[in-house]
C-alpha positions in Angstrom: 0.0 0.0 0.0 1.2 3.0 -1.0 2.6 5.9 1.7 -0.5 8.3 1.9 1.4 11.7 2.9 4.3 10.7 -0.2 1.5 9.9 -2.9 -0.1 13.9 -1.3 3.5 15.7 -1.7 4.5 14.1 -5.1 0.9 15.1 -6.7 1.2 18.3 -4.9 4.5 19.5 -6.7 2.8 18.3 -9.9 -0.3 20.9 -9.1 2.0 23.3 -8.5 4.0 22.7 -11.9 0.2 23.2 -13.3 -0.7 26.7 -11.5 2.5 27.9 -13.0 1.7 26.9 -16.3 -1.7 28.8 -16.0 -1.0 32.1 -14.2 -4.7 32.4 -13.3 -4.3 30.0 -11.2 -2.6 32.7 -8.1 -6.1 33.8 -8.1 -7.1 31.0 -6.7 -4.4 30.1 -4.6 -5.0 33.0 -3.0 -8.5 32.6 -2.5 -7.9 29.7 -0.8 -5.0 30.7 1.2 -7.5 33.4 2.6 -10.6 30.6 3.0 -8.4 29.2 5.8 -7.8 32.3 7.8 -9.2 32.0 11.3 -12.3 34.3 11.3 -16.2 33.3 12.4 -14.9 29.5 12.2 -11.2 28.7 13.1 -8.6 26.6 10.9 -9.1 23.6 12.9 -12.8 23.7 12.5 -12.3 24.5 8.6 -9.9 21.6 7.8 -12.7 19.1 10.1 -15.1 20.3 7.2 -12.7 20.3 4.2 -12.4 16.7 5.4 -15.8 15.6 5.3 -16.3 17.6 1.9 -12.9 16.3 0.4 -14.2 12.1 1.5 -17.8 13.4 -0.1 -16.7 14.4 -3.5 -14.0 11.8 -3.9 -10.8 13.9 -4.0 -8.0 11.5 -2.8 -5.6 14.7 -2.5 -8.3 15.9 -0.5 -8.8 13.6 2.1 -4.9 12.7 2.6 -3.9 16.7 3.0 -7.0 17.7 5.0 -6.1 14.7 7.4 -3.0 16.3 7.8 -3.5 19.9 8.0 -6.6 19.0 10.7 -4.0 17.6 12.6 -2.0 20.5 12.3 -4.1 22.3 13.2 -4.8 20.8 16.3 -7.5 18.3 15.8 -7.5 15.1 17.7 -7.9 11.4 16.0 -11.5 11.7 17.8 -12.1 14.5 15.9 -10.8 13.8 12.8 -13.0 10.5 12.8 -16.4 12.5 13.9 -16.0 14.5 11.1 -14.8 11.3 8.7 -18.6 9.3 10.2 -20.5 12.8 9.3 -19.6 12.6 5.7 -20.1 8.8 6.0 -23.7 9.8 6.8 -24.2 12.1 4.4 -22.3 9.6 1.5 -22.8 6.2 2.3 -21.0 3.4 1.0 -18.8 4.9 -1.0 -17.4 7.8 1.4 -17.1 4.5 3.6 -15.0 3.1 0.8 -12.1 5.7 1.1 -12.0 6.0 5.4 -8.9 3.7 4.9 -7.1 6.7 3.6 -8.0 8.5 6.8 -6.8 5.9 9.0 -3.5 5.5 6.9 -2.7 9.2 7.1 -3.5 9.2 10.8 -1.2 5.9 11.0 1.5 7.6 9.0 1.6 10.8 11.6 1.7 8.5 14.5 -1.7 9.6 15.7 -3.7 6.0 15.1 
């Protein structure tokens, strides 16, 4: 099985090569640099739902780099995995299909 937080840092330099290639893409970088500012809802709170979003639409990227920056951010495993079980809810069987990534990240920080 393949390292969760390697497979997120080698498609992330590859995203970057992209938003250089296409300078409109600063716009949105910085759009969503700004999203997760602390302000009504803090960055801890904002990664927990990026996370349940990210399992939800089916963004591997997604679920591996919001596991991690929820973490960063200060979330606990019992956190991270209330907010994994609410977009389980919401998504059935197929957010259910891609919790493993969740687990491996959190396994792969030493927080499982």
């Amino acid at each position: 099985m393949d390292n969760q937080l390697d497979y997120y840092t080698d498609t992330g330099k590859l995203r970057d090569e992209f938003d250089k290639g296409l300078p409109v893409m600063s716009d949105y970088t910085a759009f969503r640099k700004g999203v997760y500012q602390d302000g009504a809802l803090n960055l801890k709170s904002k990664r927990l739902i990026a996370l349940a979003c990210g399992l939800q639409s089916g963004c591997t990227r997604c679920v591996q780099g919001q596991t991690k920056d929820a973490i960063n951010a200060g979330a606990t495993k019992e956190e991270v995995l209330e907010a994994v079980s609410v977009a389980v809810v919401m998504g059935g069987t197929a957010v259910s299909a891609e919790t493993w990534r969740v687990v491996k990240v959190l396994q792969e920080l030493g927080k499982w």
